[in-house]
C-alpha positions in Angstrom: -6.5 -27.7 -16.2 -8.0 -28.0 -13.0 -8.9 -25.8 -10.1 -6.8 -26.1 -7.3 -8.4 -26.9 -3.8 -7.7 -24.3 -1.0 -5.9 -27.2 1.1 -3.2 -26.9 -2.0 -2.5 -23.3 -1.4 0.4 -23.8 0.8 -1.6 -21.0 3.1 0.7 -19.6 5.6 -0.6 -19.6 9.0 -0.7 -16.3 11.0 2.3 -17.4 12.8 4.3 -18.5 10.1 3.3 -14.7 8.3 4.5 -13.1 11.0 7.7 -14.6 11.2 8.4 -14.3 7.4 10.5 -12.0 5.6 8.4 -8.9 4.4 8.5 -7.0 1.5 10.7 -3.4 1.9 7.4 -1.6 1.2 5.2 -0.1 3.7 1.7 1.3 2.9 -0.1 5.0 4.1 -3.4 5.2 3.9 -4.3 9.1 4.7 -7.9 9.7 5.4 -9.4 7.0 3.2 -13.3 6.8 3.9 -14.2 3.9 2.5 -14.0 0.5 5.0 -14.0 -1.9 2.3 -11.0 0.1 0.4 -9.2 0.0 4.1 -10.2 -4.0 4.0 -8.9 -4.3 0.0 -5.7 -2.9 1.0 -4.9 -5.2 4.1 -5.9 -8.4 1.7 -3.5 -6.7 -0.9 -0.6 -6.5 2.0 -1.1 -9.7 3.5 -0.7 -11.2 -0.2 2.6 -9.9 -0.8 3.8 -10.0 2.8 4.2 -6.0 2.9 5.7 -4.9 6.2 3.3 -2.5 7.5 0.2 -0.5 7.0 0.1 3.4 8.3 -3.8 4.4 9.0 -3.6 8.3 9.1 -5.9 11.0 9.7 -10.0 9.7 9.4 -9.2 6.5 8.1 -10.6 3.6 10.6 -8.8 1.1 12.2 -9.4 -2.5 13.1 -11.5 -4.0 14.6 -14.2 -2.9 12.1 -17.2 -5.7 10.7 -17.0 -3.6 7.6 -12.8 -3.5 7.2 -13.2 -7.4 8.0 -15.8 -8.1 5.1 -12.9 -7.6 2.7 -9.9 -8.1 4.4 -10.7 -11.6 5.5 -8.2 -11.9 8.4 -5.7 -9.7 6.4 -5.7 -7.5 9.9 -4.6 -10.5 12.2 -1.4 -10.3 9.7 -0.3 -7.3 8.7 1.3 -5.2 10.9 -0.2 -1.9 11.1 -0.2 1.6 13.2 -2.6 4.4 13.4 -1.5 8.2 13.5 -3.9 11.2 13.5 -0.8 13.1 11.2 0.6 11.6 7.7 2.5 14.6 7.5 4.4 13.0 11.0 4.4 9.4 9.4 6.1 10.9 6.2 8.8 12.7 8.2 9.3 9.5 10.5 9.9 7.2 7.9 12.2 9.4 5.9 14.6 9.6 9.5 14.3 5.8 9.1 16.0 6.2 5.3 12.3 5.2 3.7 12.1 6.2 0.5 8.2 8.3 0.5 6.6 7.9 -3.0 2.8 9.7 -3.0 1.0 8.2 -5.8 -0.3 10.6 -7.3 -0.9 13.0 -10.9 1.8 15.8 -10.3 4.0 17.4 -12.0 7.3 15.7 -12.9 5.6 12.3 -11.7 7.3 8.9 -12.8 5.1 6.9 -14.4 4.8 3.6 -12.9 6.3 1.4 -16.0 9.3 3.8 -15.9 9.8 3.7 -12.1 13.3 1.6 -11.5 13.5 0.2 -7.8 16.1 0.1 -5.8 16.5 -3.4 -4.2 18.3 -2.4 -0.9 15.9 0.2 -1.0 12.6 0.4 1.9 9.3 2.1 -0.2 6.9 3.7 1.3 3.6 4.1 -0.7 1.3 7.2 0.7 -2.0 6.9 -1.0 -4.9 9.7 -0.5 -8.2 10.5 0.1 -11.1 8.7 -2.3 -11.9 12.2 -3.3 -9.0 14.8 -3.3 -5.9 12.7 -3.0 -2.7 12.7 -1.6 -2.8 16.2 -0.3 -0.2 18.9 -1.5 1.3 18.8 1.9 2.3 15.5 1.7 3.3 15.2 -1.4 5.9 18.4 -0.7 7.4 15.9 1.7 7.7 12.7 -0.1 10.9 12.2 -2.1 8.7 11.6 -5.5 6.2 10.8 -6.9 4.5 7.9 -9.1 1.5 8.1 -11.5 -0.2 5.1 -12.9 -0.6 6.0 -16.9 -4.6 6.0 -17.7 -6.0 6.5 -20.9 -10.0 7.1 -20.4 -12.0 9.8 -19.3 -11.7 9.5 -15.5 -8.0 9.6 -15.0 -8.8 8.1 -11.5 -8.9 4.7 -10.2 -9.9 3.3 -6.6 -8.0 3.4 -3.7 -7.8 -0.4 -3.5 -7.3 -0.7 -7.3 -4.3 1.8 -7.3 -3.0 -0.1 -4.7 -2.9 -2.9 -5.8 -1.2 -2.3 -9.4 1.2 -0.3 -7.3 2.3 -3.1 -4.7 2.5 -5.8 -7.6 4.5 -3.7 -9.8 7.3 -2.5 -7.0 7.0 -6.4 -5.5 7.8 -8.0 -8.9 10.2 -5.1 -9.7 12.1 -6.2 -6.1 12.1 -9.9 -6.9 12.1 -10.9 -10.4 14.7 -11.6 -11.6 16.4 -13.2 -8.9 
């Protein structure tokens, strides 16, 4: 087995991203602190070519040094759009026929394993604050809810992380199998 160089990567080019398909799932990030989280996610969309990010509420916006140091580029790709209200983004994207899914713990959540997409379907994923979450006002809005099972004592995971387990679940539920 042998490590393969980065010139064997097939890398797209920001162009050719741009111009690819995307993913039917857009990202909304409401009133995320942390830079590097904001930086995790664009590397996370620009890996599975998601169509857009939503920045809401306190969450920064690019250009940022610190949003840079993990996104690598990711913010030359991925589309994305600021918006003082997610509460406004929600409603926006459901007139658009977006399916809203807060990931969060609620009652009568779908756990992620059990969640069955829709593959005409457009997702949008609304993930919350570090501290509190995806507030109760959003989540009223959204059409339902996902929860990523955990077994240990903290029953929370980082932003980034959640993300991440989310976007590779929905992508691989959307394209495999073919």
């Amino acid at each position: 087995m042998r490590k393969l160089e980065n010139s064997e990567l097939e890398r797209k080019s920001v162009e050719d991203f741009k111009s690819s398909e995307k993913t039917s799932i857009i990202i909304v990030l409401d009133d995320i602190r942390s830079l590097h989280n904001i930086g995790s996610v664009f590397r996370t969309a620009d890996a599975f070519l998601i169509e857009k990010i939503y920045l809401c509420g306190i969450t920064a916006t690019p250009p940022n040094k610190e949003i840079h140091k993990t996104a690598l580029g990711a913010t030359e790709t991925v589309t994305w759009e600021h918006n003082t209200s997610v509460l406004e983004v929600i409603e926006k994207l459901k007139k658009e026929a977006v399916t809203t899914l807060a990931i969060e713990q609620v009652e009568s959540a779908i756990f992620l394993q059990d969640f069955e997409v829709e593959k005409n379907k457009k997702y949008a994923l609304v993930f919350g604050n570090e501290v509190h979450g995806v507030s109760q006002e959003a989540v009223a809005l959204c059409d339902g809810c996902i929860e990523i099972p955990q077994l240990g004592t903290k029953h929370s995971l980082n932003i980034s992380v959640s993300a991440g387990i989310v976007v590779w679940d929905l992508f691989q539920k959307m394209n495999w199998p073919k």
